[in-house]
C-alpha positions, 0 to 999 in steps of 0.5 A, a space after each residue: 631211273 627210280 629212286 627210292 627217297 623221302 619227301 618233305 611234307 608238314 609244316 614250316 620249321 616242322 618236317 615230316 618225311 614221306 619214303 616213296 618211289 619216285 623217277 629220279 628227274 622230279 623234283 623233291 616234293 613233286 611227282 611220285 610213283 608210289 608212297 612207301 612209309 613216312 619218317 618223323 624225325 622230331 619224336 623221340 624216338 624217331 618214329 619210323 613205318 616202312 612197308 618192307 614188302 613194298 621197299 624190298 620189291 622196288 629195290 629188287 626192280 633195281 631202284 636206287 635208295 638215297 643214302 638216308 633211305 638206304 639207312 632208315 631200310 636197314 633199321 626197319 629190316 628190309 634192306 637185310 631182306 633184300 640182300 639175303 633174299 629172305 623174306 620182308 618182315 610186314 611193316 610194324 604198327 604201333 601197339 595198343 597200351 592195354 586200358 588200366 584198369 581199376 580196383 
């Protein structure tokens, strides 16, 4: 069965997450099929890309979410999309600070 779970990956005492498809018999950081979005929970505000296009057609191929995924997906919208048969929001990008400009 494939899961859709995160991934530890960063430094020690400094984790960053990364959401992917994985079968549900490799271990944690092992062997996955595809990468998803990534999860960094130490910023402030926790700083969150999912690509929801990828999610929703993964969980419509019937993988399963952890419970910690399930979460992170209904913040980024795709597990709406998946449960109205909408269509999946594109993943966000940070915007760009427009440049001050002087006087």
């Amino acid at each position: 069965m494939v899961k859709l779970r995160l991934t530890r990956v960063g430094k020690k005492k400094q984790p960053t997450y990364r959401l992917v498809a994985a079968d549900s018999r490799s271990p944690r950081d092992g062997r996955f099929i595809e990468i998803l979005g990534h999860y960094d929970p130490r910023r402030e505000p926790s700083t969150i890309v999912i690509d929801n296009p990828k999610a929703v057609a993964w969980l419509r191929k019937g993988a399963q979410p952890t419970e910690k995924v399930r979460k992170l997906l209904e913040i980024s919208g795709a597990w709406e999309a998946f449960t109205t048969g909408a269509d999946p929001v594109p993943p966000q990008t940070p915007a760009e600070e427009p440049a001050e400009v002087s006087s």
